[in-house]
C-alpha positions in Angstrom: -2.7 -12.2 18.3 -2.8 -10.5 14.6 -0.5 -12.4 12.2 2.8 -10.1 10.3 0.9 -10.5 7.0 -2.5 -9.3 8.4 -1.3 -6.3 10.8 1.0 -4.7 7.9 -1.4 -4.9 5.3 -3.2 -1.3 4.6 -4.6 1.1 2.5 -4.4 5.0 2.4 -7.3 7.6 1.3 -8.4 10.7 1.7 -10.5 11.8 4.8 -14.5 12.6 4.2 -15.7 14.7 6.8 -19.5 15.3 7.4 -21.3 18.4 9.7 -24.5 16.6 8.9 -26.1 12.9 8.9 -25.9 11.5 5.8 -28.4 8.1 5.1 -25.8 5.2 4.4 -26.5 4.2 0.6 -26.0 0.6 2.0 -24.0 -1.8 4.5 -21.0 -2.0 2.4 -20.5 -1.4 -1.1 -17.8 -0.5 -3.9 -15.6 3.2 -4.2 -14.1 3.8 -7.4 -10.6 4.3 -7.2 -8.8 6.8 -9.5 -6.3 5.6 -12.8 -3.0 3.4 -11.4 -0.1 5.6 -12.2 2.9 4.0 -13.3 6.7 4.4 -13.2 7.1 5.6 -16.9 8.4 9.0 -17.7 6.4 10.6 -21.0 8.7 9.2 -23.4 8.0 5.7 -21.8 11.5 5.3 -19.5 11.8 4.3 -16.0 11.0 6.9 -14.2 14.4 6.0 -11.4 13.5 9.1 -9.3 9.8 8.4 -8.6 11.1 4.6 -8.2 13.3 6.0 -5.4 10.8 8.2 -3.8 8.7 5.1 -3.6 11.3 2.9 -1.9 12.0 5.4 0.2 8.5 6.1 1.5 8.1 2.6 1.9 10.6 2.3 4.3 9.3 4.9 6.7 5.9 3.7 6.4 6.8 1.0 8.0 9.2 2.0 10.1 6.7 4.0 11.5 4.3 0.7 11.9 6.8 -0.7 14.0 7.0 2.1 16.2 3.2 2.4 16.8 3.0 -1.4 17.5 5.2 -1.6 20.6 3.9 2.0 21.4 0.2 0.6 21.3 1.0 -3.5 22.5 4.4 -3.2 24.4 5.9 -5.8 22.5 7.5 -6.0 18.7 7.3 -9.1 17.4 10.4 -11.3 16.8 12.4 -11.0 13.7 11.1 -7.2 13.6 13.3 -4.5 13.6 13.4 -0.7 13.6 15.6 0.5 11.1 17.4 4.3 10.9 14.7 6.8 8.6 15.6 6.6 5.2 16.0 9.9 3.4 15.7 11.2 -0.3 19.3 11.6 -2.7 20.1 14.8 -2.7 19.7 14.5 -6.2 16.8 13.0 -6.5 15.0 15.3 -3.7 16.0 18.1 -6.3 14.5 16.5 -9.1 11.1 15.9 -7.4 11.3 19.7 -6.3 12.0 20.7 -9.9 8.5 18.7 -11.2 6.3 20.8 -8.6 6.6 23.8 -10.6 5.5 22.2 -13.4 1.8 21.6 -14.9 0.4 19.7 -11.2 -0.7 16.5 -12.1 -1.0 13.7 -9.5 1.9 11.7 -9.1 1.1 9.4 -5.8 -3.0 9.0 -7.4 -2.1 5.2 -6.5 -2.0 5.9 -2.5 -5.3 8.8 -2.5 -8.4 8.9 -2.9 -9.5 12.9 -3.3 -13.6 13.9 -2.1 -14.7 17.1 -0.8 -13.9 18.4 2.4 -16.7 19.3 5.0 -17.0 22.0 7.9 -18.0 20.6 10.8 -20.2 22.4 14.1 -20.9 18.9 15.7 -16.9 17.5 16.3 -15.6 18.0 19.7 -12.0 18.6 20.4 -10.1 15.8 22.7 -7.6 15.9 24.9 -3.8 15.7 23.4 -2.0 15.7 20.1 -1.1 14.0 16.9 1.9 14.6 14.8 3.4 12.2 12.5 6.5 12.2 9.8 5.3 10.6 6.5 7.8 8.4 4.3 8.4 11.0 2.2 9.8 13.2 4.8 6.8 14.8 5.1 5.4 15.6 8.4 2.1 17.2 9.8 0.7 18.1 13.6 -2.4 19.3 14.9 -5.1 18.5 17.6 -7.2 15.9 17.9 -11.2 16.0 17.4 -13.8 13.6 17.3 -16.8 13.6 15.1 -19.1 11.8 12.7 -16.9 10.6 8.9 -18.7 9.3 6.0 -17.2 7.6 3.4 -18.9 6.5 0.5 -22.3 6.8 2.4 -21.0 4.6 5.5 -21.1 6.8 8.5 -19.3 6.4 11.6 -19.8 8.0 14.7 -17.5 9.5 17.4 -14.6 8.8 15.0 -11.0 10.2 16.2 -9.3 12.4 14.1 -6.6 15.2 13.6 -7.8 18.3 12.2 -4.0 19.3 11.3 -2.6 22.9 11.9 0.7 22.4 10.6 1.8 20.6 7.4 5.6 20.3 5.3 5.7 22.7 2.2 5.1 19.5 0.0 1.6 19.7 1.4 0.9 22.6 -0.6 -0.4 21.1 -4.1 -1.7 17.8 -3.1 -4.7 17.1 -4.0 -6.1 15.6 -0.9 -7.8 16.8 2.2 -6.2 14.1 4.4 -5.4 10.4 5.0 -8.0 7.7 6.3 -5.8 4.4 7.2 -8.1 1.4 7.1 -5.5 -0.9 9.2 -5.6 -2.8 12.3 -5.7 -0.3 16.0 -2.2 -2.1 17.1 -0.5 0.2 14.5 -2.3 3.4 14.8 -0.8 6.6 15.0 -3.2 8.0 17.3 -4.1 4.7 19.5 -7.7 4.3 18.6 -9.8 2.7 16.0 -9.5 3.8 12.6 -12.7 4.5 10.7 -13.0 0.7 9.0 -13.1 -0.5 12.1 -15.7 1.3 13.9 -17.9 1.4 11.0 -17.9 -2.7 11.8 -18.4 -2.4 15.3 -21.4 0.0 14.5 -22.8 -2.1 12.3 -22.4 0.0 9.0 -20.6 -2.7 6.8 -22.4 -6.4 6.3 -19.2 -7.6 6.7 -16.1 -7.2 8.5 -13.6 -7.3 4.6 -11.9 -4.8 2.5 -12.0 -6.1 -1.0 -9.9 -4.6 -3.7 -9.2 -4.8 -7.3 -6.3 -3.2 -8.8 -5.9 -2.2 -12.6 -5.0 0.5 -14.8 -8.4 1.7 -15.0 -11.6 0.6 -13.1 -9.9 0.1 -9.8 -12.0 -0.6 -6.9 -12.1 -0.5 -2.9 -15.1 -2.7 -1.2 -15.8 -1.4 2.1 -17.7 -4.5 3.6 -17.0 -7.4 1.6 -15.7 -8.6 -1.8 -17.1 -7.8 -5.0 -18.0 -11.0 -6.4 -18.8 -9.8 -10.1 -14.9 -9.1 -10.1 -13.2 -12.4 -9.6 -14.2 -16.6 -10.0 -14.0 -19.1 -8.0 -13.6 -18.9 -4.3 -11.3 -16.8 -2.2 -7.9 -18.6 -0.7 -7.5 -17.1 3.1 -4.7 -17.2 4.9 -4.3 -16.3 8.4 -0.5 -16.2 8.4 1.2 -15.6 4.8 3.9 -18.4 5.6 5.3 -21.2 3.2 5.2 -19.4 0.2 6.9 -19.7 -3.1 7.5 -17.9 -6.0 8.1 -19.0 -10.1 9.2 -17.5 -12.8 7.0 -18.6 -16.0 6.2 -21.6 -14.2 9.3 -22.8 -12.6 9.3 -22.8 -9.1 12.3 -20.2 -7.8 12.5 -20.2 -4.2 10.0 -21.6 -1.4 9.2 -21.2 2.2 9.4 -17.4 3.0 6.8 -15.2 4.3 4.5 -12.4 2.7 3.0 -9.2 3.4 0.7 -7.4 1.0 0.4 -3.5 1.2 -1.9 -2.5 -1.0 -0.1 1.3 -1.0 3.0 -0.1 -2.4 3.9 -0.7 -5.8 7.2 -1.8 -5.9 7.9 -5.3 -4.8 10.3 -6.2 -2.3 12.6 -9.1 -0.9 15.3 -9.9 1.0 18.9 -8.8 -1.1 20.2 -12.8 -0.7 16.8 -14.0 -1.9 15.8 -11.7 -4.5 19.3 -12.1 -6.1 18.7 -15.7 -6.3 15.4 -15.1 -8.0 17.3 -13.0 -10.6 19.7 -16.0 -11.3 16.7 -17.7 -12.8 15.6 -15.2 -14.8 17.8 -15.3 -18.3 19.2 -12.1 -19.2 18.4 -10.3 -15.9 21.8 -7.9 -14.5 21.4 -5.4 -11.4 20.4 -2.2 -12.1 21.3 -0.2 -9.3 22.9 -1.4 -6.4 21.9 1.2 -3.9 18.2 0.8 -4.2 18.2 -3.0 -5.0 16.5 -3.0 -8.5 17.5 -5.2 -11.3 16.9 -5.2 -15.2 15.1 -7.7 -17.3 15.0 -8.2 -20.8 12.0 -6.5 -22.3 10.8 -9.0 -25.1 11.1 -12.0 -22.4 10.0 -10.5 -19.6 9.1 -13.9 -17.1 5.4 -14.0 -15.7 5.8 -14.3 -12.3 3.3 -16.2 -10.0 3.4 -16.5 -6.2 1.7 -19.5 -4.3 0.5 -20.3 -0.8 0.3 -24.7 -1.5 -2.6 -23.8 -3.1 -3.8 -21.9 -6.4 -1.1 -19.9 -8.2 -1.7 -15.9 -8.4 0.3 -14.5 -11.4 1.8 -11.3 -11.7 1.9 -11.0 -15.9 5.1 -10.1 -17.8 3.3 -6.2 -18.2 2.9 -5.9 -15.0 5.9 -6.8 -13.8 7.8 -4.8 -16.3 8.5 -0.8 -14.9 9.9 -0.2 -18.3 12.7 0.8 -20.2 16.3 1.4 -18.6 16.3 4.0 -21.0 15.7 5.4 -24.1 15.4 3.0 -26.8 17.1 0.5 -24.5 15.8 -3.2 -24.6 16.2 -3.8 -21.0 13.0 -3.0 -18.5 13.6 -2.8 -14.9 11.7 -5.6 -13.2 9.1 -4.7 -10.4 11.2 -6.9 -7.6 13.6 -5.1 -5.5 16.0 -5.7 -2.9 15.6 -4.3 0.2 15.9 -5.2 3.9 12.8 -3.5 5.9 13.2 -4.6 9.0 10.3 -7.3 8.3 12.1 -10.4 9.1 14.9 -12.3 7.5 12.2 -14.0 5.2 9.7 -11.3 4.6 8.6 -10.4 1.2 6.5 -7.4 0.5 3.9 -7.6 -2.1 2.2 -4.6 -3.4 -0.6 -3.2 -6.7 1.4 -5.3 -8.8 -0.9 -7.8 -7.8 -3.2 -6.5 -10.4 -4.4 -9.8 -12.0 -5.7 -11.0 -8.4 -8.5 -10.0 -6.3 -7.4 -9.3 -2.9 -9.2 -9.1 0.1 -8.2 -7.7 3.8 -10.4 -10.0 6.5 -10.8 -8.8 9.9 -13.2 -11.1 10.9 -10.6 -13.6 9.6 -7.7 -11.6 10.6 -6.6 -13.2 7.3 -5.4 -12.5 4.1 -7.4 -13.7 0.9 -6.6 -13.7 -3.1 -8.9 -14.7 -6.0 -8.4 -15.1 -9.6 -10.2 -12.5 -11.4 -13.4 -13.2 -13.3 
């Protein structure tokens, strides 16, 4: 049976589609990832809007996991719940709209990885439909094919697909050709084995790991393993993210809750009782919005926040944690832990990127998640 902190945990990138063979450059191996963006506005603020559009597509995303599992396994497990689709602030959804007629730059460069996009003469078309509705609102249709994907030089036959006919208006300027999810079958949209997983079964990777390392710059995906030259030590695995705790600069906050990492999320996020009780600790932290569960810190004393399983501690530094300024010249930074209830389980926590000074690495073979300190 997968575990809650192994079955959530997922990546998005861009589709690579191939009309012919291409030779594999090996059985597993690294994929650049592009620059982390942040939540900073140009004159360094906290960009609120983006930080909403975030929360909000985080809540559908996995709102829509939940619906695929007991669509694809007939049961949801306990604690679990589906809550309503959570929608944009009118005001916010006409700020967003407002930036897409400016200069295009890449605002969600954290969830995509962009290639070229292939014709194909060798995919065949299957029998019924995919159509999904993206956290954003977003939503797309078509029919579904199969065919040979490459990725990085990893090729994977007979591969299931959409080739989508209809797409949102938002679709327009992205810079994408599509979305590859690397998670486990029990949550796919389409019912069948996403691309990491064939390409195991087929005997493309060495091994059956995603391996990632999340900066600023020089981020990487490893498609069959773990880049050791990136972290020391050994990795921790766990095969169920239970009995953790959390500290703020060293002093143990609150214990015994559960984790789940989603490495296309970069807000934190906790249950409203418990993340208010981390707050407490903090000196000088105040809510900052109520709606959307985020809370200000002091910017000069931001706390270094560290998470631990009973075993090493993985820290989250003060820079990372910090989103920055409330505002303008303001010496308040809004702190990367939210509050918000989604549907996880009383005592879920979500952890995403800000997990940037820890190697992390996504074990099916394991069906476990694993961290290591970075080198």
């Amino acid at each position: 049976m997968f575990t809650k902190s192994a079955l959530l945990a997922f990546v998005t990138l861009a589709t690579l589609a191939a009309a012919t063979l291409m030779q594999p450059r090996q059985a597993g191996g690294p994929i650049a990832l592009p620059k982390r963006s942040s939540f900073a506005k140009f004159d360094g603020t906290f960009d609120y809007d983006k930080a909403v559009a975030q929360t909000v597509a985080t809540k559908n995303k996995h709102r829509q996991n939940l619906i695929n599992l007991p669509n694809n396994t007939s049961s949801l497990p306990q604690g679990f719940e589906i809550k309503a689709l959570a929608s944009l602030p009118s005001s916010v959804e006409a700020s967003l709209k407002k930036r897409q007629a400016e200069t295009l730059t890449d605002e969600e460069e954290d969830k995509e990885w962009t290639g070229k996009h292939f014709s194909s003469s060798t995919s065949s078309k299957e029998s019924g439909s995919f159509s999904i509705e993206y956290g954003d609102g977003s939503t797309v249709s078509g029919p579904v094919y199969e065919d040979t994907v490459a990725v990085a030089g990893i090729q994977v036959a007979n591969q299931k697909f959409s080739h989508v006919t209809t797409l949102s208006a938002s679709f327009a300027s992205d810079p994408a050709d599509g979305i590859l999810g690397l998670a486990f079958p029990a949550i796919s949209n389409l019912d069948a084995d996403p691309f990491f997983v064939n390409a195991n079964s087929q005997g493309a990777v060495d091994s059956n790991d995603l391996g990632f390392y999340l900066a600023s710059s020089g981020s990487e995906l490893y498609l069959g393993g773990a880049n050791s030259d990136l972290y020391s030590g050994s990795i921790e695995y766990h095969d169920q993210i239970s009995g953790a705790s959390i500290a703020s600069d060293c002093t143990t906050a609150m214990s015994d809750f559960e984790v789940i990492t989603d490495s296309g999320t970069t807000i934190m996020y906790g249950p409203p009782s418990a993340v208010k009780e981390f707050y407490a600790q903090v000196s000088g932290s105040k809510l900052y919005d109520s709606t959307d569960g985020c809370y200000s810190v002091p910017c000069d004393s931001a706390p270094d926040v560290s998470f631990s399983w009973g075993g090493d501690s993985f820290t989250i530094s003060a820079d990372n944690f910090n989103l920055r300024t409330t505002s303008s010249g303001a010496s308040t930074c809004v702190g990367a832990l939210a509050a918000e209830d989604l549907g996880l389980g009383d005592s879920a926590w979500l952890l995403g990127d800000r997990m940037k000074n820890v190697h992390t690495v996504f074990s099916f073979s394991k069906t476990a998640v694993g961290f290591a300190n970075l080198a």
